[in-house]
C-alpha positions as CSV (number, residue, x, y, z in Angstrom):
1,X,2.1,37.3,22.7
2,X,-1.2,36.8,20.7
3,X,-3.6,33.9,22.2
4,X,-6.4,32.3,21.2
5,X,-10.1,34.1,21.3
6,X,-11.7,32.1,24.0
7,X,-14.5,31.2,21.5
8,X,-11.8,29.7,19.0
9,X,-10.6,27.4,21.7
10,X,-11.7,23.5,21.0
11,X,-9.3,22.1,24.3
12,X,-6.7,22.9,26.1
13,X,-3.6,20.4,27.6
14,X,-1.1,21.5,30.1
15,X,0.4,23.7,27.6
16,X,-0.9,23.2,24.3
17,X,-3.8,25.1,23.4
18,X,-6.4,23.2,20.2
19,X,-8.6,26.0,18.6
20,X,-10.5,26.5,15.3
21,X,-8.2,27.0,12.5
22,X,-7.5,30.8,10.8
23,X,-6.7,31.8,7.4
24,X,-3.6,32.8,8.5
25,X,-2.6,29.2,9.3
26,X,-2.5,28.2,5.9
27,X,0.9,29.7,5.3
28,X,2.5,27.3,8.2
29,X,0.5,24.2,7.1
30,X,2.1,24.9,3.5
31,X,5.6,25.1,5.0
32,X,4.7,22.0,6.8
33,X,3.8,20.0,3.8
34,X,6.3,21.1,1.3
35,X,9.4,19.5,3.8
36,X,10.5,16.2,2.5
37,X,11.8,15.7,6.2
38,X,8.1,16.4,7.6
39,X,6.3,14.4,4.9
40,X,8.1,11.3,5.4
41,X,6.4,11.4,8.6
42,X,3.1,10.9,7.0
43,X,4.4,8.4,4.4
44,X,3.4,10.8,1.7
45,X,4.9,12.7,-1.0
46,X,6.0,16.7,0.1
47,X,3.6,19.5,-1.6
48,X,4.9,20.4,-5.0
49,X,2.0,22.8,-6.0
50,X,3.1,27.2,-5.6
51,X,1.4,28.4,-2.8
52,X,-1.4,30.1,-4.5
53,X,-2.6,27.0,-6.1
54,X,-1.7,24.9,-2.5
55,X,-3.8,28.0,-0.9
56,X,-6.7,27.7,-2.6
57,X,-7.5,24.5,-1.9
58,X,-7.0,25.3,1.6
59,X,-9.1,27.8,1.4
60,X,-11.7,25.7,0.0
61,X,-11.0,23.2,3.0
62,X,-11.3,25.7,5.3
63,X,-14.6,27.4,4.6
64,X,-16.6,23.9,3.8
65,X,-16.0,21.3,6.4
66,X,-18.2,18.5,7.0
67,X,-18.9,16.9,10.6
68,X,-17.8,13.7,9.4
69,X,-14.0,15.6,9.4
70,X,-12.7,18.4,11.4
71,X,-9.7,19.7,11.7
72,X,-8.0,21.9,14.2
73,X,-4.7,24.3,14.7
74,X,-2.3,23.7,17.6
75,X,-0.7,26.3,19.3
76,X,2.1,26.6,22.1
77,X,1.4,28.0,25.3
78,X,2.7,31.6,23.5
79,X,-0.2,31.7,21.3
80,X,2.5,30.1,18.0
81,X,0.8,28.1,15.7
82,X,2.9,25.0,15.8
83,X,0.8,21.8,14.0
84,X,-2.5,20.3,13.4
85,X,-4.8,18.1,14.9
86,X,-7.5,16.3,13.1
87,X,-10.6,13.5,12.8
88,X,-11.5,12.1,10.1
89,X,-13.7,9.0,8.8
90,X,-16.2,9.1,11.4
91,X,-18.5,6.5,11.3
92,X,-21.2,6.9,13.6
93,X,-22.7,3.3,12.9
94,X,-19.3,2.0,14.3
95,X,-19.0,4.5,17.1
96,X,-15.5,5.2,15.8
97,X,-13.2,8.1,14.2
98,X,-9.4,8.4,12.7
99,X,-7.1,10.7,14.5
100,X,-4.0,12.5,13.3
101,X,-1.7,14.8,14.4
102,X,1.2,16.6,12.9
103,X,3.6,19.1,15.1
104,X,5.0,21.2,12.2
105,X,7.3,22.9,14.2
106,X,10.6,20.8,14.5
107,X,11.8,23.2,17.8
108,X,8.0,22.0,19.2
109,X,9.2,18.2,18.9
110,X,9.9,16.0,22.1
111,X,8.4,18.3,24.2
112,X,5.3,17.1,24.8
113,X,3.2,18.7,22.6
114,X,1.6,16.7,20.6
115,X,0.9,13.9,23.4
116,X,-0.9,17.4,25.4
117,X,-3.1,18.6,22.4
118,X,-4.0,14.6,21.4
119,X,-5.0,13.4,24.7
120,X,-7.3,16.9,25.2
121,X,-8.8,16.1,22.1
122,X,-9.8,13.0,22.7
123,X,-11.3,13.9,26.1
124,X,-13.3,16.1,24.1
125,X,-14.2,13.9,21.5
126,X,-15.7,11.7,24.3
127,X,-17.2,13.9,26.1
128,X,-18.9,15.8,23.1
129,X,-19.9,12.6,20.8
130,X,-21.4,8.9,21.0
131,X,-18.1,7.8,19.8
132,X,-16.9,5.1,21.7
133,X,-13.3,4.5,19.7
134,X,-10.5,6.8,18.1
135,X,-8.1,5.2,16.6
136,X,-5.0,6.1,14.6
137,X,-1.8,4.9,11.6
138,X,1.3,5.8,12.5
139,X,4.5,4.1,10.8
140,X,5.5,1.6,12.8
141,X,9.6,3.0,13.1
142,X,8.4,6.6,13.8
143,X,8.8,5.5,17.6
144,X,8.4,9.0,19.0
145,X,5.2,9.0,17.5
146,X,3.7,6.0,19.3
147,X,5.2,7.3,22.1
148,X,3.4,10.4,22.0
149,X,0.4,8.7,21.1
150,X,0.6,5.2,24.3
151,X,0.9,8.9,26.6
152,X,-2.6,10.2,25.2
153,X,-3.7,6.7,26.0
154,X,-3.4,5.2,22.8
155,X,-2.5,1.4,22.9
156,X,-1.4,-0.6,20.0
157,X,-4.4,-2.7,18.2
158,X,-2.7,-3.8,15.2
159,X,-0.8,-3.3,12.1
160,X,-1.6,-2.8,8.6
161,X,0.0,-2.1,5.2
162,X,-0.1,0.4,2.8
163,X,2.3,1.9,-0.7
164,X,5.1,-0.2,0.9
165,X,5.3,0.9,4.5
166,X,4.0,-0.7,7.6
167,X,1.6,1.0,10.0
168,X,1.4,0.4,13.5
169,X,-2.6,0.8,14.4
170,X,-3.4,2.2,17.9
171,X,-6.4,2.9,19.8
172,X,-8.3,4.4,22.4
173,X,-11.8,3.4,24.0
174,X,-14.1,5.6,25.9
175,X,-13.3,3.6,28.9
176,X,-10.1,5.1,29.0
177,X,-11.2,8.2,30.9
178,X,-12.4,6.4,33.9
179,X,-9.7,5.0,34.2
180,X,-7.7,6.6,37.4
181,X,-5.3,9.5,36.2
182,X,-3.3,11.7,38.7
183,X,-5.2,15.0,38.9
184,X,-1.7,17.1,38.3
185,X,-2.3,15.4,34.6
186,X,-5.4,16.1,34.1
187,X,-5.9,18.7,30.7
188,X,-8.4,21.3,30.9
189,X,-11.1,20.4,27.9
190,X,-13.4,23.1,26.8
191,X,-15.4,21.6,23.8
């Protein structure tokens, strides 16, 4: 079982474990987004590029960030990398920032997963920023999605459209974490 270097680690959940993302990831994250199955999911075409080319560009990604975007490998309790968690469009005027998430790994889906990594993210978004929102697209019939998302304490704000499909627009305030949680529920954050 390989696990995270304590210094990698951006949160933890219950089981899922966020940390900085490795080169080695890139080879999942292009598996990921060459399914047709997984892409419809993010309303978006699947990857068509080879891998070298698809690589590269990770690469790129990878090594030049900017604090205005982050993104961030999920792994499994076992130490498997099994999806992505991300901000993007952080707008520090606005106090706000766009979340995703992706959970590549189909056997990783309906367990919990992805609620556990997104709600430990945000805790540590709010804890280690001014930002006072997160919000998030999802498509409004991917129902185990929003699911996932009202369980991280997401609630829906809106809709909007975009190429043809309808997205449901969810949010979460900084308020959120004083509101009461049972402590059992509680995810360990280290940001």
């Amino acid at each position: 079982m390989k696990v995270a270097p304590s210094d990698d680690v951006i949160a933890r959940g219950r089981r899922a474990i966020v940390r900085r993302k490795r080169s080695g990831d890139a080879q999942d994250e292009y598996r990921w987004r060459s399914d047709p199955d997984l892409a419809q999911f993010d309303a978006s075409r699947p990857v068509q590029a080879p891998y070298e080319s698809y690589e590269r560009n990770w690469s790129f990604d990878y090594r030049f960030t900017d604090m205005s975007r982050r993104s961030f490998a999920i792994e499994d309790e076992h130490g498997r990398h099994i999806g992505n968690v991300m901000y993007y469009n952080k707008d520090a005027v606005r106090g706000e920032a766009e979340i995703g998430i992706s959970i590549g790994e189909a056997r990783c889906w309906s367990q919990g997963y992805g609620s556990d990594a997104l709600e430990a993210v945000v805790r540590g978004l709010f804890a280690a920023s001014d930002l006072d929102r997160l919000y998030l697209h999802t498509l409004d019939w991917n129902a185990r999605a929003q699911q996932a998302f009202r369980k991280a304490g997401f609630e829906i704000s809106g809709t909007s459209w975009r190429d043809g499909h309808t997205f449901i627009i969810m949010e979460v305030l900084r308020d959120w974490l004083e509101q009461p949680r049972v402590p059992a529920e509680r995810p360990r954050v280290a940001v």
